[in-house]
N, C-alpha and C positions, 0 to 999 in steps of 0.2 A: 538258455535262460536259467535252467535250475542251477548250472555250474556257475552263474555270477551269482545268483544269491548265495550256491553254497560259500563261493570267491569272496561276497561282504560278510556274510554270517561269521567263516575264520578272526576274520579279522582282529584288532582288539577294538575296546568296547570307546575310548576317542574316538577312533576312523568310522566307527559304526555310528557313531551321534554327529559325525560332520559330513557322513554322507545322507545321511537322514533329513538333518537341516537343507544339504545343499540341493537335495531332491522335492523338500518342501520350497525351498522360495524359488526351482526351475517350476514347480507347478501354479505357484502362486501369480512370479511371472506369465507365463503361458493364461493360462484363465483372465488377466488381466489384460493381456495385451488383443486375445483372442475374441472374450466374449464381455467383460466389463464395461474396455475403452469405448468399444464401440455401442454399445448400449448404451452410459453415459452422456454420448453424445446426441442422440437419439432423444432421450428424454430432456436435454438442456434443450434440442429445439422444440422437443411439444411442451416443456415448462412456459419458452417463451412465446409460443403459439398459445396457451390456455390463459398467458397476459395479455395478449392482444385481443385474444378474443371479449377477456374480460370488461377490458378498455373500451371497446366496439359497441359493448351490449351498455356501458352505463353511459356511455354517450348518447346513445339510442334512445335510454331508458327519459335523459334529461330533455331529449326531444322530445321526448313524446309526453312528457309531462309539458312541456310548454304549449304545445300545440292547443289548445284550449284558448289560449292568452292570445297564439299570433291567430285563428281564426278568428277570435273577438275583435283583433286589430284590425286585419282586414277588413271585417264587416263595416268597421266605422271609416276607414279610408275609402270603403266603396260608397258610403251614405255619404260622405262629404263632397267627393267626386263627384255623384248624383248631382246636389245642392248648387255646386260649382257651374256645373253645365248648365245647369239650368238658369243660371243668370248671365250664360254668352246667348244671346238670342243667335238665330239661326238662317238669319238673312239682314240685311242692311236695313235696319229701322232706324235711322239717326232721326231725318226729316218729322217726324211725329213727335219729338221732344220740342220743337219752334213752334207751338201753336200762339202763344201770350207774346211774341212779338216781333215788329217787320222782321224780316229778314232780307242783309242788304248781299249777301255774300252768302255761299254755302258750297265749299270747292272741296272735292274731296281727293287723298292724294291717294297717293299709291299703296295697298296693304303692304302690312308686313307681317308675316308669316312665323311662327312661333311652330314648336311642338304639336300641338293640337289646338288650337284656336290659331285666327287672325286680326292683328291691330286694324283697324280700318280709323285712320286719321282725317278729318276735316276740314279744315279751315272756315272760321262761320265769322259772320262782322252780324250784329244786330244790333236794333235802334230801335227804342222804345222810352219810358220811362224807368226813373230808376227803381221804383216799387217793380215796375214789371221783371226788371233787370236780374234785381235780384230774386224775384217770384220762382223766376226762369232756372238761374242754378242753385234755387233749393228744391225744386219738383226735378232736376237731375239728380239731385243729392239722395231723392227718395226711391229714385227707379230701380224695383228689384232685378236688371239686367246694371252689367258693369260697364260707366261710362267716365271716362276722365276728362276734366277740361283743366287747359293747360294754356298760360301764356297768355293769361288775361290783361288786355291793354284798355284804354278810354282814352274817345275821342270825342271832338267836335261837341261839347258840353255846351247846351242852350239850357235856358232857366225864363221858362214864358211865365208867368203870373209865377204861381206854389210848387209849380211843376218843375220836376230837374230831367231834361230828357239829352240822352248820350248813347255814342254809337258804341259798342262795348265790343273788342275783338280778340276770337281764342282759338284755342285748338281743341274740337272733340274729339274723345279716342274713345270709340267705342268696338266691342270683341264678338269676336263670332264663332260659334265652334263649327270646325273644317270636319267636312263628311270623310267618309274611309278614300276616294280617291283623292281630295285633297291632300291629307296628311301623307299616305304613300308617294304624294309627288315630292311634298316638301320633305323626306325621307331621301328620296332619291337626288333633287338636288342637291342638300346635304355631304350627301355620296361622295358627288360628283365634286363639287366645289373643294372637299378633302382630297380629293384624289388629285386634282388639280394645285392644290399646294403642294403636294410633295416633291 
């Protein structure tokens, strides 16, 4: 070792400044290739690990500032829901709407099945006067349970003295909210009737 330094030392003082240089940029290389590079890369992926994380926590942060707003949301989606249900009566009361007059027909068809309620349709023919007539679907128009009549027809108009009395034929649709095994049925033929188109 000491005979190569005294080997550069001789030298002249050019070959002593190029070997100098060319010992600095073999060290410069080495350190770089050694211990830089790879540290370098090390921190590009926790640079872009401490943007992700960043990214994670303000999106976080903007949920959780909403969350005030969607539980206020919810609250009122579940008071309306309440209100809702609570105008599908919960057994077939149509018959109690016909008090004010005859009824010549009252045929009821086949439900049909939604989500969570059921249509339950009618078929009604009544005969009365036309005061009553129309008595009859404005005390339907006031029932706080929901009832549609549909397919209003007149017939057979007689006109005895002042009197105008007509036989009037519709369709009432009136809704029922389905209990928990109903809806899992209608769930499951759902299923099924999918599964059967494919």
């Amino acid at each position: 070792m000491n005979q190569l330094i005294d080997n550069i030392l001789e030298r002249p003082k050019l070959q002593k400044i190029g070997i100098l240089a060319a010992t600095i940029i073999l060290l410069a290389a080495l350190y770089y290739s050694s211990l830089y590079s790879p540290r370098s890369d090390e921190m590009a992926k926790l640079s872009d690990s401490v943007e992700i994380a960043r990214n994670e926590t303000t999106a976080k942060r903007q949920k959780a500032a909403n969350l005030p707003r969607l539980k206020k949301d919810i609250q009122q989606l579940e008071m309306e829901l309440t209100k809702a249900v609570a105008q599908l009566p919960n057994k077939k009361e149509i018959a109690d709407l016909l008090r004010t007059i005859d009824v010549l027909l009252f045929r009821p068809r086949a439900e049909t099945y939604q989500e969570f309620y059921a249509e339950v349709p009618v078929d009604i023919t009544v005969k009365g006067s036309f005061h009553n007539t129309v008595g009859f679907f404005d005390e339907v128009g006031r029932l706080n349970r929901l009832v549609n009549i549909d397919n209003i027809g007149f017939k057979n108009l007689n006109i005895p003295g002042d009197n105008v009395i007509l036989e009037t034929t519709s369709v009432a649709t009136a809704f029922r909210f389905l209990d928990d095994a109903e809806r899992k049925q209608v769930a499951e033929d759902k299923a099924k009737a999918a599964k059967a188109k494919k």
